[in-house]
C-alpha positions as CSV (number, residue, x, y, z in Angstrom):
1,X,106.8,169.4,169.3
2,X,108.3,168.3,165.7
3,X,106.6,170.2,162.9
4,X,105.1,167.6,161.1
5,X,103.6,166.7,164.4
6,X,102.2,170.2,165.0
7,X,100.7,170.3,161.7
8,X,99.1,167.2,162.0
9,X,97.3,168.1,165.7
10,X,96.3,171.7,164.4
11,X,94.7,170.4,161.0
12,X,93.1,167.9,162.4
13,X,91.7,170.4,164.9
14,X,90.6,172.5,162.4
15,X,88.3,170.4,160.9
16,X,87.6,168.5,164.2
17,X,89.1,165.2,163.0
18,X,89.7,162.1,165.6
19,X,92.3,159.9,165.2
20,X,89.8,157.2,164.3
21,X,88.6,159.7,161.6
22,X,91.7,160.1,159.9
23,X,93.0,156.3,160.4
24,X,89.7,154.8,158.8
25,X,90.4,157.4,155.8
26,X,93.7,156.8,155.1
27,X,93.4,152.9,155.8
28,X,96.0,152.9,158.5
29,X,95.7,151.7,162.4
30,X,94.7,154.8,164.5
31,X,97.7,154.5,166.8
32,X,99.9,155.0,163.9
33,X,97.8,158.3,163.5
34,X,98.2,159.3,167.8
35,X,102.0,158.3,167.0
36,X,102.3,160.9,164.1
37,X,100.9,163.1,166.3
38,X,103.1,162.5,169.2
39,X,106.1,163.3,167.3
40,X,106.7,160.7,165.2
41,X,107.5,160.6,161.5
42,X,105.8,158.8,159.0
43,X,107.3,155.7,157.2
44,X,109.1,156.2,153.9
45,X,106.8,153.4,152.6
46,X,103.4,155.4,153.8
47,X,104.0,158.3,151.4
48,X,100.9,157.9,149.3
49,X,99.1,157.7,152.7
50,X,100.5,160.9,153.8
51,X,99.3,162.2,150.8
52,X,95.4,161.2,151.3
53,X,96.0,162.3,155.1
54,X,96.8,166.3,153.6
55,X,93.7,165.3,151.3
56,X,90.8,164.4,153.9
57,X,92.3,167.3,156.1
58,X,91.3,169.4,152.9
59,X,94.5,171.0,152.8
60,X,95.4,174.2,150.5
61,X,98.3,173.0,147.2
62,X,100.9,175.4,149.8
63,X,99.7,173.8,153.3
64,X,100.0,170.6,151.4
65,X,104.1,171.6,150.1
66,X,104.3,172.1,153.7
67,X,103.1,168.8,155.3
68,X,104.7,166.6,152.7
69,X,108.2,168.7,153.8
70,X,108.0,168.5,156.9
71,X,107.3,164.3,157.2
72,X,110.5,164.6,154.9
73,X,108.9,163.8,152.0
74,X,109.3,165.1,148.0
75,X,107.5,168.3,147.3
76,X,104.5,166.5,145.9
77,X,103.0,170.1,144.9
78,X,104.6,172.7,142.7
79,X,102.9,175.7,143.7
80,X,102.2,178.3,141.1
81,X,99.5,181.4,141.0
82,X,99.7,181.0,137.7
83,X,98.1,177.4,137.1
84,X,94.6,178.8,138.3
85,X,94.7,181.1,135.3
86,X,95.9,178.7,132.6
87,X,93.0,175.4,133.2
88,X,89.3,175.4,131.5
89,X,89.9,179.4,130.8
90,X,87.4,179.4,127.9
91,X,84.9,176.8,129.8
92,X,85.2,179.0,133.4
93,X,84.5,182.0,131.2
94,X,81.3,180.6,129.5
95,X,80.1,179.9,133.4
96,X,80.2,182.6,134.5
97,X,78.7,184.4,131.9
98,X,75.8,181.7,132.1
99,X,75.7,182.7,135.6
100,X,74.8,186.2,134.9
101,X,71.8,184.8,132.6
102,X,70.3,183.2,135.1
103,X,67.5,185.0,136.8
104,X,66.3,186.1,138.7
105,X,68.3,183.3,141.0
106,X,71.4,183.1,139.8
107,X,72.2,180.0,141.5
108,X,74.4,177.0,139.9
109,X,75.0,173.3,140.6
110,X,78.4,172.4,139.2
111,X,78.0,168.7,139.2
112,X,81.6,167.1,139.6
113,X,83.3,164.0,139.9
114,X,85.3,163.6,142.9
115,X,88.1,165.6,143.4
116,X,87.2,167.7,140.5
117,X,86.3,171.0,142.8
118,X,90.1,170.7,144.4
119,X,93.1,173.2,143.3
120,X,93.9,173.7,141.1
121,X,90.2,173.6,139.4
122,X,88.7,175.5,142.5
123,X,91.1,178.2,142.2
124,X,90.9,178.3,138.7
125,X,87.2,179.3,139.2
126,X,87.9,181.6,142.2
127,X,90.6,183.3,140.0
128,X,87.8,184.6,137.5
129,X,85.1,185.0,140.3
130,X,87.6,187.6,142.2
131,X,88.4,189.5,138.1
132,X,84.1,189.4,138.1
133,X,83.3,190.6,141.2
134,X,86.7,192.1,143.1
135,X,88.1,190.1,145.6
136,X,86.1,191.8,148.5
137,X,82.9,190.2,147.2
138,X,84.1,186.6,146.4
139,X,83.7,183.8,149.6
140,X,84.5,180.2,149.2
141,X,83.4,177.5,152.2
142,X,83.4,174.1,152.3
143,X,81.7,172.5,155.2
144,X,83.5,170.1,157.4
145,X,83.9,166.5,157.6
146,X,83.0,165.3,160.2
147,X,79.7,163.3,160.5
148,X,79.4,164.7,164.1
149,X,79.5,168.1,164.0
150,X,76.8,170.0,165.4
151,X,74.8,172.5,164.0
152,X,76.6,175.7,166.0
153,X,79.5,174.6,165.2
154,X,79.1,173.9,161.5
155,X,78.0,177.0,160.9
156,X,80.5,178.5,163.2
157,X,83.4,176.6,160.6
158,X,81.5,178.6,157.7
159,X,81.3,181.7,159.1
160,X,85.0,181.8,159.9
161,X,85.7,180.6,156.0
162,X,84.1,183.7,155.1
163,X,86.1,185.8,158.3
164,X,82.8,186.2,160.2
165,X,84.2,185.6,163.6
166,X,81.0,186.3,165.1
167,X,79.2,183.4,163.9
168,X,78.2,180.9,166.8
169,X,75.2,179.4,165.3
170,X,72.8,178.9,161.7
171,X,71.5,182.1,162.5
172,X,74.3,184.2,162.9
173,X,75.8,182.9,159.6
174,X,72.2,183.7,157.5
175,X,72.3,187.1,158.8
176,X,75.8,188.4,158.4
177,X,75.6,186.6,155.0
178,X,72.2,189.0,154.4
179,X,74.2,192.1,155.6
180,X,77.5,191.0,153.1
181,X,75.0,191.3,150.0
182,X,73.1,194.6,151.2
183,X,76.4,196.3,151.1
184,X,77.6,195.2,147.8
185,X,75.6,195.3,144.4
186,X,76.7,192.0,143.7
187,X,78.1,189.2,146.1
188,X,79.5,185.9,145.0
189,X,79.9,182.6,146.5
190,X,81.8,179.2,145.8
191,X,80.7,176.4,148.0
192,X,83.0,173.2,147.1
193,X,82.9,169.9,148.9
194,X,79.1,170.7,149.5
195,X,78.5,166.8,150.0
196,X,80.7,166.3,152.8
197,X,79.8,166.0,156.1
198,X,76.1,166.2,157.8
199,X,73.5,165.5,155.4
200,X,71.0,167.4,157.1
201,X,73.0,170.7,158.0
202,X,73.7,170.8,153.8
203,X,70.6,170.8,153.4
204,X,69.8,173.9,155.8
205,X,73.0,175.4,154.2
206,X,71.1,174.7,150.6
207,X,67.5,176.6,152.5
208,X,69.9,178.8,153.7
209,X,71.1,180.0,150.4
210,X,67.7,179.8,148.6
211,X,66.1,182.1,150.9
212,X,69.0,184.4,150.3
213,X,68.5,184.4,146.5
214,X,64.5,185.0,147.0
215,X,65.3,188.1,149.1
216,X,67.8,189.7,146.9
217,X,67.3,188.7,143.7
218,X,70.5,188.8,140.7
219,X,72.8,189.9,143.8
220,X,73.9,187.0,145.3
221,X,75.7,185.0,143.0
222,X,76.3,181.0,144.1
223,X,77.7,178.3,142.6
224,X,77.7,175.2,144.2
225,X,80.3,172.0,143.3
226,X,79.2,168.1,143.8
227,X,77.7,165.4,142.4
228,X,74.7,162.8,143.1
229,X,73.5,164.3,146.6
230,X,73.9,167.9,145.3
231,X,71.9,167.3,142.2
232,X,68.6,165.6,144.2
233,X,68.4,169.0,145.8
234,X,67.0,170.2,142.8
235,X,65.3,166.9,141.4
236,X,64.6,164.5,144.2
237,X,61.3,166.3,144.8
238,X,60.0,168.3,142.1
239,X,58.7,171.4,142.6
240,X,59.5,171.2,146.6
241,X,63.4,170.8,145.6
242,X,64.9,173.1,147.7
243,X,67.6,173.9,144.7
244,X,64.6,173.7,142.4
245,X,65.3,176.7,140.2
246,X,68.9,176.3,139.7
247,X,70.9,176.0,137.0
248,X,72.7,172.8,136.2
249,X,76.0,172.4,134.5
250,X,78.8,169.9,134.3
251,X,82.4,169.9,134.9
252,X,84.7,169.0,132.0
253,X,86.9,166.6,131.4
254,X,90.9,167.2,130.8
255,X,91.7,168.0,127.7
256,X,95.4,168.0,125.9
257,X,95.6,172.3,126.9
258,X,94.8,171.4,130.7
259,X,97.3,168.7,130.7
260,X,100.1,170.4,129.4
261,X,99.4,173.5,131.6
262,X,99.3,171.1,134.7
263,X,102.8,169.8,133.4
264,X,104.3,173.4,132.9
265,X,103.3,174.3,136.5
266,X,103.8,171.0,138.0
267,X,106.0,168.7,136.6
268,X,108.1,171.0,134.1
269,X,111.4,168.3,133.9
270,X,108.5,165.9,131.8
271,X,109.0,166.4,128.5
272,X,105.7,166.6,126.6
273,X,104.1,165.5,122.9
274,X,100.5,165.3,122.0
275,X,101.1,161.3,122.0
276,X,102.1,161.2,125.4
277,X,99.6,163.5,126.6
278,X,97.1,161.3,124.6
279,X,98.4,158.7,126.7
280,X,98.1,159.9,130.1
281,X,94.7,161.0,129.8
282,X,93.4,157.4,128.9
283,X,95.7,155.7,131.5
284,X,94.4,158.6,134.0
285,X,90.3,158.6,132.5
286,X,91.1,162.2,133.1
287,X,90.7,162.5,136.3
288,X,93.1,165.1,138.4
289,X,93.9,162.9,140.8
290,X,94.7,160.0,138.8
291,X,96.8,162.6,136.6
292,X,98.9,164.2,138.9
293,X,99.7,160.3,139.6
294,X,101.1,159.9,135.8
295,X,102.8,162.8,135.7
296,X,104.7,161.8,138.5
297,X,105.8,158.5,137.7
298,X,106.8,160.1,134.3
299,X,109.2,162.4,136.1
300,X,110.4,160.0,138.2
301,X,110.2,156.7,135.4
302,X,110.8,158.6,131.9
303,X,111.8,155.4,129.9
304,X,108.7,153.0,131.2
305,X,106.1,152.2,128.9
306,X,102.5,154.8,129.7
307,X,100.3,152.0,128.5
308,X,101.9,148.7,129.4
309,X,103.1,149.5,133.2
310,X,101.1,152.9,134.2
311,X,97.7,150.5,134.7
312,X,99.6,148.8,137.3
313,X,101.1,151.2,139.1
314,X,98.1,153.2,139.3
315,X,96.2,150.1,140.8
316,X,98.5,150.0,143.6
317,X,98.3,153.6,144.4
318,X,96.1,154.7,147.4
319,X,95.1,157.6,145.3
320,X,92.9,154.9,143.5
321,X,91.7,152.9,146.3
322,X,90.8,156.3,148.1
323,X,88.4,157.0,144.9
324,X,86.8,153.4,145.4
325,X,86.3,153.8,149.0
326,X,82.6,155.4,148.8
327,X,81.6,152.5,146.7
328,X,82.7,150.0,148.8
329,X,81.2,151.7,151.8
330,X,77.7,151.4,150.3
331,X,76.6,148.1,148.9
332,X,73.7,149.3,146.4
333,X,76.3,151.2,144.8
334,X,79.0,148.6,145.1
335,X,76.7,146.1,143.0
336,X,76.0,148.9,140.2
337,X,79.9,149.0,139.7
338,X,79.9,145.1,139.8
339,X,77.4,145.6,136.8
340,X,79.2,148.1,134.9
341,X,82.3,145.9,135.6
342,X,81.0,142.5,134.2
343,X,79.5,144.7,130.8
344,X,83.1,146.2,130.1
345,X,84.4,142.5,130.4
């Protein structure tokens, strides 16, 4: 079987993924996904769609250097250690030390925008949790996709994140989780793309945590990244919240010392100035995604104009559509943009 082919078929089984799945994602016909899949490779012209495929299969920077490769693609990732350790350092630091402060729960809601909890910001947070609290007693898990899952094997997909091999149901995963924290004096854990998936089993996975915390309390250590659905845990019904006494902070934006760290370990042929940088974050709003995009078409575009021609480029990119795809899928929220869209005009 081709690479890119076997790469496909065992990511998509990793997070259970159909090919209906993955086509209705990446807004392309599911039998160019069973194609892929059979051996195929991917259309020069379906690059950016390659790229949102390695993204809803929630694939690492290196397994995404990988896939791009081998559907004989550019390396759209530059991987470097070092990035993690050179992004937000003075804002990562201040969390965690308002993580310590908070008892005798300390639990936090990092409240993101999308993609915000990706690498190389996740690993930028992991990179100071494993400095805190020594690598042995730092777990990350992001529950799976898929809207069918069920509950055994959810939490199965959990326990394996966290090399519990043992898990096979809700269970298993509470008590091996309990055991991790009795044998340490301090056990932390990341949970990113908390808002993915099954509603309901992220909830138990919030009850989950919370009795944790109540049982050992200022040892288990949690910080959990989302947005709108994470934050009514803790205010969608008062004192019965399940996240109720958690603390609640926000993600920063991009700022001119990200940017140009991004650039040094991403894109290091762009040559950079504080107006340029200036630039890209307000073609980009700041957003990672949207930012990688501009850096990009700067490397590959130097002497086209950021502000005149980025807007449209960027409005032709998947990338973007991808980001608008929740609100089209859900007409109250739809209409809110409409409103916000006819203000700004």
């Amino acid at each position: 079987m081709p690479k890119f082919a076997k790469l496909l078929n065992d990511h998509m089984l990793r997070i259970r993924a159909s090919n209906n799945d993955v086509a209705q994602k990446i807004d392309v016909d599911r039998l160019t996904i069973g194609n892929w899949k059979s051996g195929s490779l991917p259309n020069k012209k379906n690059h950016d769609k390659v790229v949102a495929c390695a993204d809803y299969l929630r694939l690492t920077d290196e397994e995404t250097k990988k896939f791009l490769t081998a559907a004989g693609f550019y390396e759209e990732y530059v991987l470097s250690g070092d990035l993690a350790e050179a992004i937000f350092v003075d804002y990562i630091q201040r969390l965690f030390i308002r993580l310590s402060q908070v008892n005798p729960y300390p639990v936090m809601l990092l409240l993101t925008q999308a993609n915000w909890d990706e690498p190389p910001c996740r690993n930028a947070i992991l990179a100071r949790a494993k400095q805190i609290y020594l690598p042995k007693n730092v777990l990350h898990i992001h529950p799976p996709a898929s809207l069918t899952v069920d509950s055994d094997s959810y939490f199965a997909h959990l326990g394996k994140q966290c090399e519990m091999e043992c898990v096979k149901k809700d269970y298993d995963f509470e008590k091996i989780l309990k055991e991790r924290v009795e044998k340490t004096n301090q056990l932390f854990l990341l949970v990113s793309r908390f808002e993915q998936g099954v509603p309901s089993l992220g909830k138990h996975l919030a009850s989950i945590i919370r009795n944790i915390s109540e049982t050992y309390p200022n040892r288990f250590h949690v910080m959990l990244c989302g947005g709108e659905k994470l934050a009514a845990l803790k205010y969608q019904n008062g004192s019965l919240s399940l996240l109720n006494f958690a603390e609640v902070e926000h993600w920063p934006e991009l700022g001119s010392a990200e940017v140009k760290a991004w650039c040094e370990h991403r894109f290091k042929e762009v040559p950079l100035n504080e107006g340029l940088v200036n630039k890209l974050l307000e073609v980009s709003g700041g957003h990672p995604q949207l930012l990688n995009k501009c850096l990009a078409f700067q490397r590959d575009f130097p002497l086209r104009d950021v502000m005149a021609d980025y807007p449209e480029e960027l409005s032709q990119s998947d990338d973007l559509w991808q980001l608008f795809l929740p609100f089209k899928q859900e007409p109250d929220i739809r209409q809110q943009v409409c409103e916000w869209l006819k203000r700004q005009g």
